[in-house]
Structure formats: C-alpha cells, structure tokens
KEKOL-650437 format. One record per atom (N, C-alpha, C): x negated, y, z. Coordinates in steps of 0.2 Angstrom, whole numbers, plus 5000, padded with zeros to 4 digits. Each point is the difference from the previous one (the first is absolute). Layout:
N
XYZ ...
This chain:
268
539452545364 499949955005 500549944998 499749945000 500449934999 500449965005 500549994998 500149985006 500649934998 499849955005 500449934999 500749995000 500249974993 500950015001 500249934999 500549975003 500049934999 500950024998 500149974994 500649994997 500349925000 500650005002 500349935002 500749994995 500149934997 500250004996 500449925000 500649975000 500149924998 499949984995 499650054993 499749964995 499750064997 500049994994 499550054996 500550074998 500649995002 500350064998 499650095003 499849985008 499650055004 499650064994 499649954993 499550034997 500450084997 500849974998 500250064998 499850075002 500249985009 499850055006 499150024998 499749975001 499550015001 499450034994 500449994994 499750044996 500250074999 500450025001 500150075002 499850035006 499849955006 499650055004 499249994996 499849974997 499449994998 500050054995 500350024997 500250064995 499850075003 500649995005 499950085005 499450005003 499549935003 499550015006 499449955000 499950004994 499549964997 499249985003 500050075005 499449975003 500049965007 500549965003 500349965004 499749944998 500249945008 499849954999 500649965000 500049954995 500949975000 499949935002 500549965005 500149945002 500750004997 500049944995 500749995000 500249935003 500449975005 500249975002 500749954997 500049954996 500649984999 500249915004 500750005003 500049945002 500649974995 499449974994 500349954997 500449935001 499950005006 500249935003 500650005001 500650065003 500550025001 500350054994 500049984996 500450034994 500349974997 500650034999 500350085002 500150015006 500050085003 500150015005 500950015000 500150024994 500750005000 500649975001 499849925003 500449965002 499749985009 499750025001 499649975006 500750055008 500149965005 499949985006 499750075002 500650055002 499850075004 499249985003 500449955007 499250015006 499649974996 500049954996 499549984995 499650024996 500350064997 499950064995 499250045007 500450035006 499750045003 499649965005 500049935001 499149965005 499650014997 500349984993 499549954995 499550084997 500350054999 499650064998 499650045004 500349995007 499350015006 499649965002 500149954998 499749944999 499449994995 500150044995 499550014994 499750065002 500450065000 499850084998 499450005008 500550005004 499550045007 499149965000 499949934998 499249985003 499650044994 500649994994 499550034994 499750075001 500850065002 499850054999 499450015007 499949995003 499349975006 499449994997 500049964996 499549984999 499850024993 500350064998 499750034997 499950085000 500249985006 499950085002 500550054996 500849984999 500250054995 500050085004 500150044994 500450065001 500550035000 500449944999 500850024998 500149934996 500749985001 500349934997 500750024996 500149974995 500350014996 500449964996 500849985003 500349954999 500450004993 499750004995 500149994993 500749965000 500449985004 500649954997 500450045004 500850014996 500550015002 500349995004 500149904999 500249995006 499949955006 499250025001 499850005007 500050075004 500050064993 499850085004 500949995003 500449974997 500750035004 500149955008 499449975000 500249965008 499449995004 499250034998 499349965002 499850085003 500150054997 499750055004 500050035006 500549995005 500050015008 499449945003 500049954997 499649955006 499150034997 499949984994 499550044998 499750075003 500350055001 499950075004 500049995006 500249935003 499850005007 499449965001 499849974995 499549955001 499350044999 500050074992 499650025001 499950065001 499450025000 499950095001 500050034995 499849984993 500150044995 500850014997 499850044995 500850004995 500149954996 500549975002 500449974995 500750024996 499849994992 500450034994 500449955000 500750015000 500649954996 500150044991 500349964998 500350004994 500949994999 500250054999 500750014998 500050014995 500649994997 500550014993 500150095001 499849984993 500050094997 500850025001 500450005005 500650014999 500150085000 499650045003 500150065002 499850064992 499649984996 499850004993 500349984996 500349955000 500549974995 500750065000 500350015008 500550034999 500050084998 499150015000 500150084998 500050004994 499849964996 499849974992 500749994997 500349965004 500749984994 500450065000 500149984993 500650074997 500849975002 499849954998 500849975001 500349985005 499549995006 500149985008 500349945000 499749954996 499949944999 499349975000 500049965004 499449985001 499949935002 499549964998 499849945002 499249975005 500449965006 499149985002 500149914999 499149984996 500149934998 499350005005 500349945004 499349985005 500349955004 499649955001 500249945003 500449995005 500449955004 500649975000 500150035008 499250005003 499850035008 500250084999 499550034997 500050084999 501150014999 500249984997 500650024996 500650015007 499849935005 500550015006 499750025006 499350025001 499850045005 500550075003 500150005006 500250055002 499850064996 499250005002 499750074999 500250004990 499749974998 500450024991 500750045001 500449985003 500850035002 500150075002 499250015005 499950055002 500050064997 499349974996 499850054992 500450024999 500549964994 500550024998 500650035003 500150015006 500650035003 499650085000 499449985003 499650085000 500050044996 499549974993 499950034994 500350014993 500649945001 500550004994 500749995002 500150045005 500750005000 500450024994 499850054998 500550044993 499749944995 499749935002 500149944992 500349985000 500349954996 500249934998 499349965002 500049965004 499349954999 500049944999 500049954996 499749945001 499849955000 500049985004 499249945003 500149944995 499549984997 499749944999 499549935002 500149965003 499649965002 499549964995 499449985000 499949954998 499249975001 500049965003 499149965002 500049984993 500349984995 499649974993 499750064995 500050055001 499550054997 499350015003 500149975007 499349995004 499749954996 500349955001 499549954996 499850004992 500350044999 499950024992 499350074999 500050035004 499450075001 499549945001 500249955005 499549985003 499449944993 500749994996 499749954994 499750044995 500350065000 499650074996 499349995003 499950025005 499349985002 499549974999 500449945002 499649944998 499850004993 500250034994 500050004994 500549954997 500449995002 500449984995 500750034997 500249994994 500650054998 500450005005 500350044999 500750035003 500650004993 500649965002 500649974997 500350084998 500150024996 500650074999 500549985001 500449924994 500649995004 500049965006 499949985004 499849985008 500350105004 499550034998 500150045004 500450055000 500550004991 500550034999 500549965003 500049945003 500649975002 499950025006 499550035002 499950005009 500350085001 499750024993 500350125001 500949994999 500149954998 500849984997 500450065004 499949995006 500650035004 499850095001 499350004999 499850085000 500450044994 499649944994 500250034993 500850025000 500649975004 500450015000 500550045003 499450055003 500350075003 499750054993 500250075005 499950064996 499650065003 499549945006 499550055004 499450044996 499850045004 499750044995 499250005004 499949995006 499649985002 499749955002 499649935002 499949955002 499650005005 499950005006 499549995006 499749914999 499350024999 499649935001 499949995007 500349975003 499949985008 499849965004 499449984994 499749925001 499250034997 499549995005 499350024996 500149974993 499949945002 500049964993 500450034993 500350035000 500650024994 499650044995 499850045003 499450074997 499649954993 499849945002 499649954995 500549984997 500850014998 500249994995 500350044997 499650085002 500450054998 500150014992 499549984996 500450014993 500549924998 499949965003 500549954997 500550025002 500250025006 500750035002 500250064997 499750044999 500150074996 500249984993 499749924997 500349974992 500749985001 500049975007 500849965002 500650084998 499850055007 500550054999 500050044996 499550054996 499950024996 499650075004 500250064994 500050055002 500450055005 500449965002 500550065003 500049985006 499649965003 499849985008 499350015001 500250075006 499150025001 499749945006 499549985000 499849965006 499350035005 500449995006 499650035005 499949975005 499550005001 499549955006 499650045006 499850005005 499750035005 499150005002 499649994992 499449985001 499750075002 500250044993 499550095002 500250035005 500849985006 500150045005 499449955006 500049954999 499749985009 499150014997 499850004991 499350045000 500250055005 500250044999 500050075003 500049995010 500549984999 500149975006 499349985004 499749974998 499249965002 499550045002 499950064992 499850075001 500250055007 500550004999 500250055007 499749985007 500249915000 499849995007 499149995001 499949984995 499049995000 499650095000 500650034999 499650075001 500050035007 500649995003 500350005008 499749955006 499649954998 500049925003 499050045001 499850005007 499250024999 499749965003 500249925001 499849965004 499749934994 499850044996 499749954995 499449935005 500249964996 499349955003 499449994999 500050044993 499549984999 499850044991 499750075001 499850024995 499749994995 499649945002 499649984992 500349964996 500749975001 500149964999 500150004992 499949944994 499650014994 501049984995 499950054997 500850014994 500149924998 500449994997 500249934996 500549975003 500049945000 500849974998 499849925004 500049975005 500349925001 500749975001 500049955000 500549964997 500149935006 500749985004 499949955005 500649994999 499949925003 501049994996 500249935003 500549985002 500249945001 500349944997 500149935000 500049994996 499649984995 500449974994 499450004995 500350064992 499850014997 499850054994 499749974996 500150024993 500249954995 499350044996 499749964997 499150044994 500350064999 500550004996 500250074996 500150075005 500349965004 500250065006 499250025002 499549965000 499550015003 499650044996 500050014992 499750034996 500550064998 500750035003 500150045001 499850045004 499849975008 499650045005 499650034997 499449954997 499350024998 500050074993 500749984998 500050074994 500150055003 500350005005 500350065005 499650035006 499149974998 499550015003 500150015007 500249945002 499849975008 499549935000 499650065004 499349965002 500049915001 500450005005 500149935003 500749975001 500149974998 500649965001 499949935003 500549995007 499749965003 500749985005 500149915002 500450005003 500150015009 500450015002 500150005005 500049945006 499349995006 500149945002 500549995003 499849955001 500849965004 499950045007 499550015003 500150035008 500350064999 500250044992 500250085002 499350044997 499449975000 499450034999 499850044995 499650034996 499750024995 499450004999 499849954994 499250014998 499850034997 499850065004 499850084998 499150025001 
C-alpha cells in the first residue's frame, strides 16, 4: 500500500532525511516541502520560526492528502511540533540530535553536538542531553554557515576545505570522540567534515532512526487516504532556487519541482 508522506524542510538539507526513508520504504509517495525563503531557520524569531511553519506545512499536508508529515529540521522539530499535532490528525515526526546514540557510542564520554545556533540553545537540546548524556562531557557548537555551505554543495558548487576547517576550528580542537550532526543539512558534508577531523571522530546523524521511525507509525496509522496512490518523489519550495539545485532535485528523481504560490497553494 502507498501512501503520502510530506517531508518539510528550510532548505535542501531535509533530502538527507528523506533518502533514507526512501531506502527503507521505496514504494511510498514523497512530498518534499522546503521554505527557501526563510533560510536559515537557525537564526529566525521562536513565534516566527512556529507561524510561518503552520503557515506552510498544515494547507499543504491538506491538500495533499498526507499520511504522516515529517519535520526533516532540527530546529523547527525543537519548537513547531505541539501546534502541528493540534492542527492535524495524522502523525507528525520531529527530528532530534542523535544524543542518546552518540552517548552509548562514545568510549571516552566525550562528545560533541554541531547544529545551528537555534537547535544549540533550545531548551529541549538541554533536555536530551541531561536525559541521555549525563555520564558525558558535551559540547555544543553553533553554526548557520555550514548551512549555507551544504546549501552551495547543492547547488553545485565547490565547498572551501579551508573555509570549513576555519569553521571545524573549535571542534578540531577538542578530544571528542563522537560528533552529533544536528542540523539536517550537515549529513551533506559528511565526508568534507570527516577530512577536517579525521579518523578518530565517528559522526552520527538521525536519518536511519526517524526511517524506522516512519516505518513503525505507517504500519499502526490504518487511516490511509488514499490507496492507489502512484511511488515517486515531488518537489515545492519557497523562495527562489538556484538551476543547479534544480538539477539536483531532478537527479534525485523528483517528478515535479515547483514553486510555492503566493496564497500558500500548490500546483499539483
């Protein structure tokens, strides 16, 4: 049975996410939703952060009849998921920092989370970590200029090593032994950052836990909309999007790529 999954995103990072559920559940109908217009999310205005996202996600997940919605970013999943869940009937997935995995992982009980400047001083980050890593050393790194750097990865164009060794600078300069990527986006520079720190820093991300994740709830979830619904991949975004990014959609074989109108609508 197929059924509609709308993936929400502040830029192309989400795809990390979402190709691992495509991995795990390939006969699935994927909506990827990104609002380019407001990127970073990692600098934005709490109630900012949480209008503007029900503002986009609810008319879409509507109209297209989703089965579950899927909040591919960091950090809007640490502040946008209660109004979301009031708005709709289905299940909606947040995304947290693998902290609970990192701290079973580290030998040393030293450990680091690198994720934008919002994730880093949320409450709930503080939580994970008081939960799941009390017996670590943890810590946090801010930074929105890696976003924009996955984001220029995308689009095809190079990515700076020393640019972004000046930006690992502070990581490199611990003795952690594991790294939480806690920004979708980061997963897309997982081997330039594994060249910055080397080998002795394992890097973990939360893409194959909320696959499963998805899995679990689309097997429990029997309120599907609409069973014939046809496998593949669209694409709606705010904003404007740059050729190259448009020709990464299309290698990543999504159907349609298309903006978002102005009334909030989709030309579907």
């Amino acid at each position: 049975m197929s059924r509609s999954i709308l993936v929400f995103d502040s830029g192309v990072g989400g795809l990390s996410i979402l190709t691992e559920m495509q991995k795990l559940l390939p006969q699935h109908h994927y909506h990827y939703l990104f609002d380019h217009a407001r990127l970073p999310y990692g600098e934005l205005d709490e109630q900012v952060l949480i209008d503007g996202c029900v503002a986009l996600i609810v008319p879409v997940a509507q109209q297209i009849q989703a089965d579950i919605v899927v909040i591919a970013c960091n950090s809007a999943s640490t502040l946008v998921l209660p109004a979301l869940r009031a708005m709709l009937a289905i299940p909606v997935v947040g995304v947290v920092p693998a902290i609970k995995p990192a701290a079973q992982l580290s030998r040393s009980k030293h450990i680091g989370l690198l994720a934008t400047p919002g994730t880093i001083k949320r409450h709930y980050t503080h939580q994970l970590i008081a939960e799941y890593a009390s017996d670590c050393h943890v810590e946090l790194f801010g930074s929105s200029e890696l976003v924009m750097i996955a984001e220029q990865k995308c689009a095809g164009l190079p990515v700076s090593q020393q640019q972004l060794a000046q930006l690992l600078g502070p990581v490199s300069q611990t003795t952690i032994d594991v790294l939480v990527l806690g920004c979708t986006h980061f997963p897309m520079l997982k081997e330039e950052i594994a060249s910055v720190l080397g080998h002795g820093v394992t890097l973990l991300d939360s893409g194959e836990a909320i696959a499963r994740r998805v899995q679990q709830l689309l097997a429990d979830n029997t309120h599907s909309c609409d069973i014939n619904i046809e496998r593949g991949a669209d694409a709606y975004y705010t904003g404007t999007i740059t050729e190259g990014l448009k020709q990464l959609l299309v290698s990543k074989g999504f159907n349609a790529i298309k903006k978002l109108t102005a009334n909030g609508q989709l030309d579907i």
